[in-house]
Backbone bond lengths (Angstrom), bond angles and torsions (degrees), N, CA, C in turn:
res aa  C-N    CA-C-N  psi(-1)  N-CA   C-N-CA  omega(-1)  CA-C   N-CA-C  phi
1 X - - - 1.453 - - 1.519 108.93 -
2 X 1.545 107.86 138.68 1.709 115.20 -176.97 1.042 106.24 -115.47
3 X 1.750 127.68 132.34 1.023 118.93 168.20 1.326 114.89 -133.56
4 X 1.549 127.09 156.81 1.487 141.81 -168.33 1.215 102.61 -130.48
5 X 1.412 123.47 126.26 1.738 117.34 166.52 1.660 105.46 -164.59
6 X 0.933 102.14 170.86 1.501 127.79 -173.16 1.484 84.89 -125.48
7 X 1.436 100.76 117.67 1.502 101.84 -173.65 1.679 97.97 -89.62
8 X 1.505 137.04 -16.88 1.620 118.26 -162.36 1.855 82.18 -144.10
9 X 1.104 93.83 -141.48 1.494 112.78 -161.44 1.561 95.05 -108.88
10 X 1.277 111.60 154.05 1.322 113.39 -175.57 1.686 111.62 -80.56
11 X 1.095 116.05 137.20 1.667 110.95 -149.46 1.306 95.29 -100.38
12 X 1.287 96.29 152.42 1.922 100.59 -170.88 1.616 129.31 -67.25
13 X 1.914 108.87 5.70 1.265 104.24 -178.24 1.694 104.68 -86.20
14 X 1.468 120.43 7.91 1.022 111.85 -165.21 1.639 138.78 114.82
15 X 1.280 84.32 -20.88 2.018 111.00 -170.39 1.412 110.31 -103.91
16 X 1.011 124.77 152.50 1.356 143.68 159.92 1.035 127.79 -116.38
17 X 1.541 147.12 153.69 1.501 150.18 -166.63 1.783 98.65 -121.29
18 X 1.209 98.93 121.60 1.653 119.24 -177.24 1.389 123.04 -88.74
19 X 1.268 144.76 33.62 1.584 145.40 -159.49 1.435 92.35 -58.21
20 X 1.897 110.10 144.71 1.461 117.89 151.83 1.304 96.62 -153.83
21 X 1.721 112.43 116.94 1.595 140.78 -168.10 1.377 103.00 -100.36
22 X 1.281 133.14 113.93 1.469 129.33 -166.96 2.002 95.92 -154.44
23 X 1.392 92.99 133.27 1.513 120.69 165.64 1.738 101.66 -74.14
24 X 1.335 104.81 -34.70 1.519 92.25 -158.91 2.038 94.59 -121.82
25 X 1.570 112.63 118.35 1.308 117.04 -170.00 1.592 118.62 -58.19
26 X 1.723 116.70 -30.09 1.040 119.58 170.75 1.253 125.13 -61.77
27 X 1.075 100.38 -45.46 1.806 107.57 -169.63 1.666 100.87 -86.48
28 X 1.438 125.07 -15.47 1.324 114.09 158.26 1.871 113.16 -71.28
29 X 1.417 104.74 -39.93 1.216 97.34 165.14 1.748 136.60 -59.47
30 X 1.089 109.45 -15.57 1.786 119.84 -172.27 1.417 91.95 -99.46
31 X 1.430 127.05 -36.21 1.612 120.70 177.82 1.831 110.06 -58.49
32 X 1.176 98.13 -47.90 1.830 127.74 -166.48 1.740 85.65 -43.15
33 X 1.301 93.59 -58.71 1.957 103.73 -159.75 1.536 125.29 -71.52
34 X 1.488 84.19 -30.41 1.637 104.41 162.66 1.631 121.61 -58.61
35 X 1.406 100.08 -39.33 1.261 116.05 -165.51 1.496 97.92 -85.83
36 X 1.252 120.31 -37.39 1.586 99.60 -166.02 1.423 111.04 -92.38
37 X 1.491 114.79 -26.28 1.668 120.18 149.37 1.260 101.64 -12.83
38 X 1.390 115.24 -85.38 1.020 140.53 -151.76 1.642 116.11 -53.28
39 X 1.747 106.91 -30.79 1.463 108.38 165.80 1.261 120.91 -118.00
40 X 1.245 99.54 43.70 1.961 120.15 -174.52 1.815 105.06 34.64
41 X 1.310 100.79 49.23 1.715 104.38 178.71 1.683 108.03 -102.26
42 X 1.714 116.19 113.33 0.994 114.44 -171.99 1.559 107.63 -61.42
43 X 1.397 114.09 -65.46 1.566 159.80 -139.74 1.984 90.75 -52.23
44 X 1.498 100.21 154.84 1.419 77.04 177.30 1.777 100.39 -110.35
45 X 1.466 122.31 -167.50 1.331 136.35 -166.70 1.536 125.31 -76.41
46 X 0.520 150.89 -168.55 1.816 149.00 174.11 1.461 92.29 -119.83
47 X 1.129 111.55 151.25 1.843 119.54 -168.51 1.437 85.94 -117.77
48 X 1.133 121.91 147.17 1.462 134.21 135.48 1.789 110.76 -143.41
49 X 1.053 84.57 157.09 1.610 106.08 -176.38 1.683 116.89 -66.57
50 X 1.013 137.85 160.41 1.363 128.18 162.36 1.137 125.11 -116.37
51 X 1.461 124.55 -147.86 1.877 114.88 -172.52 2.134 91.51 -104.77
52 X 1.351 120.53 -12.21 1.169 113.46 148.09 1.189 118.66 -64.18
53 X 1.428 142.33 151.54 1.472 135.15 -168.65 1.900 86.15 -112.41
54 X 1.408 121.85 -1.46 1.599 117.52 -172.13 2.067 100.15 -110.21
55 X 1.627 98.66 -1.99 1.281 105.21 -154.14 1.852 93.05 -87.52
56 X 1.679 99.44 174.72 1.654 92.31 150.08 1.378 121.62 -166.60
57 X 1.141 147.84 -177.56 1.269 132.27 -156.18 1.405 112.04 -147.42
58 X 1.699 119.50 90.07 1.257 114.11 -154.24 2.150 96.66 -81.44
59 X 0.988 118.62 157.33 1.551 129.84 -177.84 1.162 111.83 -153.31
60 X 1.680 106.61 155.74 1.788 114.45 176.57 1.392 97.42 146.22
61 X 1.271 85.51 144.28 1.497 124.88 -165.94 1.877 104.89 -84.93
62 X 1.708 123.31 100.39 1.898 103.03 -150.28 2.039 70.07 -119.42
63 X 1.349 123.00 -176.84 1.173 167.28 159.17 1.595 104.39 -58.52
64 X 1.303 119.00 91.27 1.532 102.20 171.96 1.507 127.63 -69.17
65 X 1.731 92.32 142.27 1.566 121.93 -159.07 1.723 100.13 -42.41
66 X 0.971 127.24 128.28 1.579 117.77 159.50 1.728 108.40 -66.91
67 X 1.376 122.53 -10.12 1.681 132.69 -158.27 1.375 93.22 -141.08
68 X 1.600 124.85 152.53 1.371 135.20 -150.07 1.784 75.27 -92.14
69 X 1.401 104.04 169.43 1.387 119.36 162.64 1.516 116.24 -70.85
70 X 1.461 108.96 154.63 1.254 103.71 173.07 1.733 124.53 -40.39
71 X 1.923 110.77 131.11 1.245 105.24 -178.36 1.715 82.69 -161.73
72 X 1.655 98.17 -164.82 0.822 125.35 -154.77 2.196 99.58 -88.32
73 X 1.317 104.06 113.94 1.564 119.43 -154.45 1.305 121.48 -75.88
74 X 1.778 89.02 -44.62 1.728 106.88 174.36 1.277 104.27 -173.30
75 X 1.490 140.03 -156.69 1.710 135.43 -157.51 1.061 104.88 -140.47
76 X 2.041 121.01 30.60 1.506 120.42 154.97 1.688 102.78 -77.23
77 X 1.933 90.51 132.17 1.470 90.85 158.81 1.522 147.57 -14.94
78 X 1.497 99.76 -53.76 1.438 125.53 -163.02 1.440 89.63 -79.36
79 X 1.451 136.17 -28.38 1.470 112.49 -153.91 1.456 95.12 -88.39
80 X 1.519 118.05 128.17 1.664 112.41 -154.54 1.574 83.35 -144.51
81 X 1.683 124.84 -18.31 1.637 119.44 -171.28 1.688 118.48 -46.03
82 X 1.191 111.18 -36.00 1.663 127.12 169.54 1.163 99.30 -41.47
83 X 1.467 137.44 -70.59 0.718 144.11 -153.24 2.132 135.12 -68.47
84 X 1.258 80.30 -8.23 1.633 98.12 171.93 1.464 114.10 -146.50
85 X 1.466 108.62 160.93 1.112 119.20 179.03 1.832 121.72 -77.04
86 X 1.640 93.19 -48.92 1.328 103.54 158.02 1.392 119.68 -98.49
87 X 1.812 105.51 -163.69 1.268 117.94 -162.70 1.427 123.07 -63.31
88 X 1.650 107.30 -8.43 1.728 132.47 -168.31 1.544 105.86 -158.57
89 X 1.397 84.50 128.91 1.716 78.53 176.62 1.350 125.92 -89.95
90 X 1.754 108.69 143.50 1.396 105.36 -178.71 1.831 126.53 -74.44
91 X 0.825 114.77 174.38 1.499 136.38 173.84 1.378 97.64 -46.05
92 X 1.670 109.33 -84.19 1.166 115.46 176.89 1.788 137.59 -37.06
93 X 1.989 107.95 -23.36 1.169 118.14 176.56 1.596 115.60 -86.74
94 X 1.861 101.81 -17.97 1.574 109.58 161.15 1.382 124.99 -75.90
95 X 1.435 97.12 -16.37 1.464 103.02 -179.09 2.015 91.48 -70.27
96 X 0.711 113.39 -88.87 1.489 131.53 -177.29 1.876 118.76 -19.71
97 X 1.621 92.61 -40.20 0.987 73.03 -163.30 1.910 98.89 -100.83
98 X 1.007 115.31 17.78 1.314 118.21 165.92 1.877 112.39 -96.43
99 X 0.802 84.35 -14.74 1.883 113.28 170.73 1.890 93.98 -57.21
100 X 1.545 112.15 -70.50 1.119 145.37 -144.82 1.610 95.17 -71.95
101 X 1.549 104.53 -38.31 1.778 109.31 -166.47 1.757 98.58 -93.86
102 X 1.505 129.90 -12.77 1.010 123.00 165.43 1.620 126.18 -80.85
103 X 1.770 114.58 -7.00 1.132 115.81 -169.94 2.007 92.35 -90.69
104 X 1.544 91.53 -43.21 1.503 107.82 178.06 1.828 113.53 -52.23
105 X 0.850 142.01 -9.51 1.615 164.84 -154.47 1.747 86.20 -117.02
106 X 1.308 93.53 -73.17 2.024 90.46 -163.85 1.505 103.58 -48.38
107 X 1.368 101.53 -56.58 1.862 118.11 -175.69 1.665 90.17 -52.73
108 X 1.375 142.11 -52.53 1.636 111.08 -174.29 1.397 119.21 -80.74
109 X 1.425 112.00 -10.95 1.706 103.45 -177.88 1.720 102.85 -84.11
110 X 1.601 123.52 -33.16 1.421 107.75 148.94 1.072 122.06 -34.12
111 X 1.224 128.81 -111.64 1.269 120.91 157.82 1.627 138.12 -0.53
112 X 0.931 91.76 -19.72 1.788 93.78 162.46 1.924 108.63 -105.23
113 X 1.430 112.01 -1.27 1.409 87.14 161.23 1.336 117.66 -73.77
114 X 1.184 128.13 -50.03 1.460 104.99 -168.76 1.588 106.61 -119.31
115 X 1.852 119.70 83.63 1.231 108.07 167.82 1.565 122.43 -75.87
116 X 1.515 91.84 -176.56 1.653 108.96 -175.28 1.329 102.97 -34.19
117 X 1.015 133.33 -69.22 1.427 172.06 163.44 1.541 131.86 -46.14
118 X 1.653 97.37 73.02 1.932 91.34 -161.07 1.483 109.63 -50.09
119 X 1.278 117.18 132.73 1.297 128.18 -178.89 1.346 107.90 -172.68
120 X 1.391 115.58 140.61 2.084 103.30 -165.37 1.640 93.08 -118.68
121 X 1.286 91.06 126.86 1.132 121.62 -162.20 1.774 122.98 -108.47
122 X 1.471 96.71 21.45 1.941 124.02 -166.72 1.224 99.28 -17.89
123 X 1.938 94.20 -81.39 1.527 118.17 -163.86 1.056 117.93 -65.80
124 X 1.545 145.80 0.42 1.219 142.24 -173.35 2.025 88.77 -108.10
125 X 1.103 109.98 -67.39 1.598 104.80 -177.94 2.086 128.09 -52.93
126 X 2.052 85.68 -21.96 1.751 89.26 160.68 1.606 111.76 -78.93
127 X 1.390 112.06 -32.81 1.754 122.98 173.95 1.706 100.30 -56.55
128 X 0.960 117.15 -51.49 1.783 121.38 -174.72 1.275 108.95 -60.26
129 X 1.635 118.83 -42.51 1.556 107.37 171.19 1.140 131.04 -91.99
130 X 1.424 105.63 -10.99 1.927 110.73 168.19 1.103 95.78 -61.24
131 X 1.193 133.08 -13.87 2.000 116.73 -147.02 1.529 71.76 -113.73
132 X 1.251 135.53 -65.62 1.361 118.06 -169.12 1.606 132.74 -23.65
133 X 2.344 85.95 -58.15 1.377 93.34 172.92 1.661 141.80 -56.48
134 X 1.338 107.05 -21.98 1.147 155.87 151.12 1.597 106.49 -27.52
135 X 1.259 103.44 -90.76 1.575 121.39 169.98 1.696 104.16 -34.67
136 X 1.127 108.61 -50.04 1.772 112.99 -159.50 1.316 90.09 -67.20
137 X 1.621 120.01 -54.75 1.154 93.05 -169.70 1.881 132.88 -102.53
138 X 1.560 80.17 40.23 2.109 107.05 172.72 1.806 91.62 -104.90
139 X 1.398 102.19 -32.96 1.697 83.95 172.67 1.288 119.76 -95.23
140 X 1.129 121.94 6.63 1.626 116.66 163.27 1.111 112.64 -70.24
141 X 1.808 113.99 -52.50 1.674 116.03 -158.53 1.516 82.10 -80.83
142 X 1.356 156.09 -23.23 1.594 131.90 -171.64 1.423 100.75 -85.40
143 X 1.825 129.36 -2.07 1.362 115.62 163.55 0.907 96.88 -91.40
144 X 1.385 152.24 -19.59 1.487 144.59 -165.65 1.667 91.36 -61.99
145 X 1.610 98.97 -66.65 1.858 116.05 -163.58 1.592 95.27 -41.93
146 X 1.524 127.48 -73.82 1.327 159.86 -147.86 1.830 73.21 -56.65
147 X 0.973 145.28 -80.43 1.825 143.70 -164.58 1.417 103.40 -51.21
148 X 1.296 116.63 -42.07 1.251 121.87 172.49 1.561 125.20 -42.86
149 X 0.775 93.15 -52.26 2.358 133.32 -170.15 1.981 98.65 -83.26
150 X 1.375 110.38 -32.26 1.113 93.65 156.27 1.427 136.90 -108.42
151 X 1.625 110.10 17.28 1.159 115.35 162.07 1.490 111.74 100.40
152 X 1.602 114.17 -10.17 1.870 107.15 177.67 1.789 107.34 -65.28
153 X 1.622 119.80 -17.39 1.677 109.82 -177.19 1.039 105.83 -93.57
154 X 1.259 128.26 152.15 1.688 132.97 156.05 1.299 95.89 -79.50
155 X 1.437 110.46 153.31 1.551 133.47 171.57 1.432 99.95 -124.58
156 X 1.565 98.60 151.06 1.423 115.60 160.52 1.847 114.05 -63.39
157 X 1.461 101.13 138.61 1.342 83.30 -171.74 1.814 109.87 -100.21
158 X 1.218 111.65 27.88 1.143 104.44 155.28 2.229 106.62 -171.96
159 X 0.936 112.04 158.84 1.711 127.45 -156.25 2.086 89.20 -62.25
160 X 1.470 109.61 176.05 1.594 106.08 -172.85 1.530 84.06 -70.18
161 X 1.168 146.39 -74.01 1.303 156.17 -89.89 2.238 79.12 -103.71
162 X 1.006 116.06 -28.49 1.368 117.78 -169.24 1.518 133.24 125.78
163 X 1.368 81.44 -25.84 1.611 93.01 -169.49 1.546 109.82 -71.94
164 X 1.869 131.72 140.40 1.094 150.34 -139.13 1.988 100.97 -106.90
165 X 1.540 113.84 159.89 1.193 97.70 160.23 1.295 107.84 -150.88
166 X 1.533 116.22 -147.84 1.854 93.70 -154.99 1.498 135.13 48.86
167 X 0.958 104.20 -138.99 1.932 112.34 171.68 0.919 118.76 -66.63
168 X 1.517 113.92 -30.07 1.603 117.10 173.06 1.376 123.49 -51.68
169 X 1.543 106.86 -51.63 1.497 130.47 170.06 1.696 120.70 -57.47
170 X 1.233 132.65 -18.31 1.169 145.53 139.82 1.648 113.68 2.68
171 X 1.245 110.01 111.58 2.064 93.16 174.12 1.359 130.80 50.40
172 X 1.773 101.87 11.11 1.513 118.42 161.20 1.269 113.70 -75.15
173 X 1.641 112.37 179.29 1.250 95.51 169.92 1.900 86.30 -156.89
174 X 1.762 105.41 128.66 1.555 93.81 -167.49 1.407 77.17 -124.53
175 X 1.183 117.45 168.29 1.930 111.19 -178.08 1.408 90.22 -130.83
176 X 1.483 138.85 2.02 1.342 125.95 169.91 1.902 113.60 -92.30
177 X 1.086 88.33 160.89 1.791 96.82 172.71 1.492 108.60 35.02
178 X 1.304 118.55 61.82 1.580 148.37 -164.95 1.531 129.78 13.86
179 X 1.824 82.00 47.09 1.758 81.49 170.88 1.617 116.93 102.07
180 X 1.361 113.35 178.26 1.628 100.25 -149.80 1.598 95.47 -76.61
181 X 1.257 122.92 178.48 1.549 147.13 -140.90 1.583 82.29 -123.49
182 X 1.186 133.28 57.86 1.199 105.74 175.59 1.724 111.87 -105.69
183 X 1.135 108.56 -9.99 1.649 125.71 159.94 1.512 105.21 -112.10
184 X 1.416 114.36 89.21 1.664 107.64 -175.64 1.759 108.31 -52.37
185 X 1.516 111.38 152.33 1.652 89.86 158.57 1.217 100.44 -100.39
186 X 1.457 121.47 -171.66 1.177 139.04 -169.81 1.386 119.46 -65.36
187 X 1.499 104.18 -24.39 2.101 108.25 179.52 1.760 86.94 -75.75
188 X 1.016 100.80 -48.47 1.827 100.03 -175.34 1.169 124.60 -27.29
189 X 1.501 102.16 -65.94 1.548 121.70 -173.58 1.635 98.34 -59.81
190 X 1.108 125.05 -64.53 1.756 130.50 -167.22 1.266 100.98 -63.55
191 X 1.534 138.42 -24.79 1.411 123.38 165.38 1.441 108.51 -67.11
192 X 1.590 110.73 -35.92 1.625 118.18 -171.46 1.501 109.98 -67.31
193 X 1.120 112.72 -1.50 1.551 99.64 -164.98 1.865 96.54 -125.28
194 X 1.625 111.44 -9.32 1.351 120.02 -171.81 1.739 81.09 -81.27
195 X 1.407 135.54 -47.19 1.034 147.84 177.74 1.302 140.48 -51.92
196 X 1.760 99.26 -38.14 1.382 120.57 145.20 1.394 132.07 -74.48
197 X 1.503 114.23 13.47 1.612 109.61 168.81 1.575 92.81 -93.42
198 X 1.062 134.65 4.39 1.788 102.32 -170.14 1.503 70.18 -145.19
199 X 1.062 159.99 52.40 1.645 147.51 171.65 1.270 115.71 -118.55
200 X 2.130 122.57 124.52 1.035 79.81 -174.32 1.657 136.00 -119.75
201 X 1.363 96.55 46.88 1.234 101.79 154.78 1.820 112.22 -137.02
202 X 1.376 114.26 129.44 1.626 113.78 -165.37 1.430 94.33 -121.02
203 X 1.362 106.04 146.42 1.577 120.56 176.23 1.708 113.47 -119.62
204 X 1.398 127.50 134.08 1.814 116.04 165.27 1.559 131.39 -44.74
205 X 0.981 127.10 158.41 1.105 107.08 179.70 1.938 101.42 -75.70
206 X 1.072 128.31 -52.50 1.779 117.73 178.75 1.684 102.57 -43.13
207 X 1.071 125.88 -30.13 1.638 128.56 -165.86 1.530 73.84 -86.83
208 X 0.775 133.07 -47.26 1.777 106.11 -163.31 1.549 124.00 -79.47
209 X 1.498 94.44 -14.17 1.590 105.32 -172.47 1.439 100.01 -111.34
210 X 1.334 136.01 -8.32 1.436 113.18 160.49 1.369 149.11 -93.75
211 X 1.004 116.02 116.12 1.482 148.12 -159.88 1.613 111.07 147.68
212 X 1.303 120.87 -2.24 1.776 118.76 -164.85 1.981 84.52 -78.25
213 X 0.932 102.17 147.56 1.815 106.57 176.97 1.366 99.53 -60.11
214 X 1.612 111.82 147.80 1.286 128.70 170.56 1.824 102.91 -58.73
215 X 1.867 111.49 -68.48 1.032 104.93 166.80 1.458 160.24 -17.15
216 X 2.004 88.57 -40.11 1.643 92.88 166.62 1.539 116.70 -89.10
217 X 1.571 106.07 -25.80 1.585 108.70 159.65 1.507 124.09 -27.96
218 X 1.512 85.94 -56.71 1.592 85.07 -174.35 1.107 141.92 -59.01
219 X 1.691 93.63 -43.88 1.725 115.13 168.40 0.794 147.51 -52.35
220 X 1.816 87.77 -37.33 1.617 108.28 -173.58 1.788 117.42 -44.61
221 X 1.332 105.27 136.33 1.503 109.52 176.14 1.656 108.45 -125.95
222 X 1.370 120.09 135.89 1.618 109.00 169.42 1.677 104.96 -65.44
223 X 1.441 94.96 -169.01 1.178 106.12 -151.21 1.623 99.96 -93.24
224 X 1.311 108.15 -33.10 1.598 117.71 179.34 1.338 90.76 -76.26
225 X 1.141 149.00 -34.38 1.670 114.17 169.41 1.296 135.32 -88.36
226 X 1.483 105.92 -2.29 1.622 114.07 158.74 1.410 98.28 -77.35
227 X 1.418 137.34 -20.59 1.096 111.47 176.96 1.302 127.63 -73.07
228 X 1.193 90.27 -44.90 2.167 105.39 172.79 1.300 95.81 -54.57
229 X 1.392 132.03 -59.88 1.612 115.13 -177.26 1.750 123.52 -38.29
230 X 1.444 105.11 -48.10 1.155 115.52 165.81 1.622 130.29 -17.31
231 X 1.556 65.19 -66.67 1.817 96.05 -171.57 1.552 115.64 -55.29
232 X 1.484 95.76 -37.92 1.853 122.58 -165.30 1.333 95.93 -69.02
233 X 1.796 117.88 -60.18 1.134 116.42 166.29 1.438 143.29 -39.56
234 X 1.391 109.29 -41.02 1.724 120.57 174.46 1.387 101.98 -75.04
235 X 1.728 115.11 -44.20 1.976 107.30 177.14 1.568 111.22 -40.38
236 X 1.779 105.44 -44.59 1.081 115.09 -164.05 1.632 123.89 -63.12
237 X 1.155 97.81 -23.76 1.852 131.19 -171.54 1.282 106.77 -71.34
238 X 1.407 106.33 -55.51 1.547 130.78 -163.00 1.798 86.65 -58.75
239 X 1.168 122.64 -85.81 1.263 133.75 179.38 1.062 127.21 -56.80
240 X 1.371 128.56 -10.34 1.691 119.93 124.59 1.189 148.56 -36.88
241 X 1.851 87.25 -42.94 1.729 103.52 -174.60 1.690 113.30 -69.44
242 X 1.440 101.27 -18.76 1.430 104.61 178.54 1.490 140.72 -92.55
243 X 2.136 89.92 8.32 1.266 88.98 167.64 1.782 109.31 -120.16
244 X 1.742 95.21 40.47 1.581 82.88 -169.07 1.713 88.07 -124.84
245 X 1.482 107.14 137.08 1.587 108.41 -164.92 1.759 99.49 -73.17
246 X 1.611 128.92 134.85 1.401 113.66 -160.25 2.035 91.83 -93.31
247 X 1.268 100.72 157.70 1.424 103.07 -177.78 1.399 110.42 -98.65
248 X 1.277 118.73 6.71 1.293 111.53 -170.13 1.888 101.22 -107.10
249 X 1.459 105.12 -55.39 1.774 90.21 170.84 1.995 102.67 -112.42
250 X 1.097 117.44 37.59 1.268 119.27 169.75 1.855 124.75 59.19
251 X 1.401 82.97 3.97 2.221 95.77 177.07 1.617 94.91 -41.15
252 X 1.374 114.11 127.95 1.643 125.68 173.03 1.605 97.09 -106.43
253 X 1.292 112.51 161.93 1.696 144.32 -175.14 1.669 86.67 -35.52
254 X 1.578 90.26 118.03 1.805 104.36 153.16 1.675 87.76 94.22
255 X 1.285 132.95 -12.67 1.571 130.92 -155.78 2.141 84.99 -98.70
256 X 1.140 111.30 155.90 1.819 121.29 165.73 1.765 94.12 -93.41
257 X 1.079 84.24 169.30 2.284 89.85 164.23 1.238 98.07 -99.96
258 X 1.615 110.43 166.33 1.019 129.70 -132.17 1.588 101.04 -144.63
259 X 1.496 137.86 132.32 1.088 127.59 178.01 1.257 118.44 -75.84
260 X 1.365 134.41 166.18 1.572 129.19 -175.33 2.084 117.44 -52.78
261 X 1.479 99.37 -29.92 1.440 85.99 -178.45 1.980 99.29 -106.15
262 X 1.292 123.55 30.70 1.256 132.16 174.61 1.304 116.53 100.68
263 X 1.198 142.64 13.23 1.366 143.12 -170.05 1.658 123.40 -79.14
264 X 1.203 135.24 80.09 1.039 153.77 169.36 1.730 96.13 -0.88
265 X 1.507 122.51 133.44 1.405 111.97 179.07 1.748 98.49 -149.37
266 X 1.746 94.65 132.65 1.454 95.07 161.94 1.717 116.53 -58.09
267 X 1.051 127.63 -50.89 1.101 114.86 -144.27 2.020 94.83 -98.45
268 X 1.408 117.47 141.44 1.140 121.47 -151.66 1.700 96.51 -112.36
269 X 1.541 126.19 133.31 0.901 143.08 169.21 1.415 117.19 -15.45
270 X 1.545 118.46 132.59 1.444 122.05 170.51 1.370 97.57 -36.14
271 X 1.496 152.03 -96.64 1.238 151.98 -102.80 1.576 102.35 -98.10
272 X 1.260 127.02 -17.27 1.227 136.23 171.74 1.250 91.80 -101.36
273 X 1.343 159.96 -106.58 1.166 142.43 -136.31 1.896 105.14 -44.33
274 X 1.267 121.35 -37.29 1.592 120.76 -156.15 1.744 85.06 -76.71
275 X 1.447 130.43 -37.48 1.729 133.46 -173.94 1.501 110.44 -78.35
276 X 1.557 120.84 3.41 1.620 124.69 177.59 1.916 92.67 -119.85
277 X 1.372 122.79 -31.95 1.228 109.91 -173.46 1.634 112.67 -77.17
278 X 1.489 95.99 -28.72 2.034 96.43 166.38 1.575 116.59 -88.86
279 X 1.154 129.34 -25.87 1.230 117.64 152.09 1.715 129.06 -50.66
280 X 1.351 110.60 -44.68 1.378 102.31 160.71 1.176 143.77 -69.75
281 X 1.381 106.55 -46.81 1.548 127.63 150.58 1.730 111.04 -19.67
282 X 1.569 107.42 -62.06 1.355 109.60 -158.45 1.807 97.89 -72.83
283 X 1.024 115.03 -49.67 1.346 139.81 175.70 2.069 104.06 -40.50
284 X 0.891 109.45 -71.67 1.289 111.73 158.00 1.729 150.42 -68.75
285 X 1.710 94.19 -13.99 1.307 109.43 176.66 1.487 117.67 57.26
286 X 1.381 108.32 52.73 1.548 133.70 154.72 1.190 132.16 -54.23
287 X 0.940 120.64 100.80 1.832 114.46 -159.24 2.149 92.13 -119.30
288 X 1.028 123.77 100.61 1.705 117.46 174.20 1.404 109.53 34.37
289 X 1.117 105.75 -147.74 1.597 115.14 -161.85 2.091 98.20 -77.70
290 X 1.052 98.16 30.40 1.810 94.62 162.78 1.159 119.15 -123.08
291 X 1.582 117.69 78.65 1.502 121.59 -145.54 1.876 105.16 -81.88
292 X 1.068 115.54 149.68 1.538 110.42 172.79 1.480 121.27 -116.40
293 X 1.169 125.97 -170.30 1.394 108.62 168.31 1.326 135.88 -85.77
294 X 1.185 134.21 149.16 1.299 144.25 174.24 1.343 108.21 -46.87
295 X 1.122 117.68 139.02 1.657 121.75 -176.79 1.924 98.13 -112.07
296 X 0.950 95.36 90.85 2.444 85.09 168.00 1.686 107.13 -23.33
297 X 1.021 78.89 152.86 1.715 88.82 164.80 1.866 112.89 -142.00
């Protein structure tokens, strides 16, 4: 467990007191850095130890923020920085923080028994706690995964049928359930580890994944965000195509193409659509099915 607080009121010389209480030194460390980013504090923390002997307790006395600490900015999708300590958020911080939106659900359907405003409000406050219950139990199985990922489960070290994953899976080739396991998903791992209670030989999950290339680590994208890229990409296309004059029935910027006896047409000519799909492409650095992000224009 990590914790951040301002233990009193911010005192009138100007200063504030910074506590961060952490079992785990890393993730007290990525909070620490976040945090002082955040109040342009070079200097580093005072260490003390805790009643964990693995724990630690970063402290110090910083300059209070003229600007709130990092939070939540505004209600675009993309703005997700709140939400982690580091550069990507972990498993374990999805675990939590879906934890966090199911307590927030119970706390408004209270609150929706008796508003300002008599009005009965059943089905929306039973809708608020199904979804809660819901949540609780999306953050159980992402602590299951998140224990997994840090290595407290044994896994089976390879699927019933035989087939291997992690490093093992490397230059395999399995043609069921789309191919080798070399990024388990999440049903994977929790079958692997339902598998590793009676198996008898079990591997960690870091023991299973090292040797997988750093490189593909990095890259790796799920599948729902190659899809949104997709999507970003074709938006991006669409509104390309309309500023490129077409050579075949002459549609100029902002105009659609046009069928031979004038017919307004969604879909825009081979030679203009193929001169908006490499303009974007290049523009965005589209390489096949490894989609990236859309750049505004």
């Amino acid at each position: 467990m990590t914790q951040t607080r301002t233990p009193r009121p911010l005192p009138a010389d100007g200063q504030a007191e910074i506590r961060i209480i952490s079992a785990d030194l890393d993730a007290a460390e990525r909070i620490w850095e976040k945090t002082a980013a955040a109040l342009d504090y070079p200097a580093q923390p005072v260490r003390r130890p805790t009643r964990d002997e693995d724990g630690v307790r970063l402290y110090a006395v910083v300059d209070a923020p003229d600007r709130p600490l990092p939070g939540q900015q505004d209600a675009a999708e993309e703005s997700t920085a709140h939400l982690m300590a580091g550069p990507r958020i972990t498993v374990d911080e999805l675990a939590v923080h879906c934890s966090a939106a199911a307590v927030w659900l119970d706390q408004l359907a209270r609150a929706a028994e008796t508003p300002d405003t008599p009005v009965e409000l059943a089905d929306d406050i039973e809708t608020m706690r199904r979804e809660a219950r819901n949540l609780r139990d999306r953050a159980e199985r992402l602590h299951k995964v998140a224990r997994i990922i840090d290595g407290d489960t044994p896994l089976a070290t390879g699927f019933t049928g035989g087939d291997k994953w992690g490093a093992a899976a490397l230059d395999t080739d399995r043609e069921d359930y789309g191919g080798p396991a070399i990024i388990p998903t999440a049903n994977q791992l929790l079958l692997l580890a339902g598998q590793g209670a009676w198996a008898s030989s079990t591997v960690t999950y870091p023991e299973g994944m090292d040797g997988v290339p750093r490189s593909l680590l990095k890259s790796w994208e799920s599948k729902t965000a190659q899809q949104r890229r997709l999507q970003e990409r074709n938006a991006a296309i669409a509104q390309e195509v309309l500023r490129i004059t077409c050579e075949r029935c002459e549609a100029r910027d902002g105009e659609p193409c046009r069928t031979k006896n004038g017919r307004a047409a969604e879909q825009a000519h081979t030679p203009r659509q193929r001169e908006a799909e490499a303009n974007v492409d290049a523009r965005i650095g589209w390489i096949g099915e490894n989609p990236v992000e859309v750049i505004e224009t």
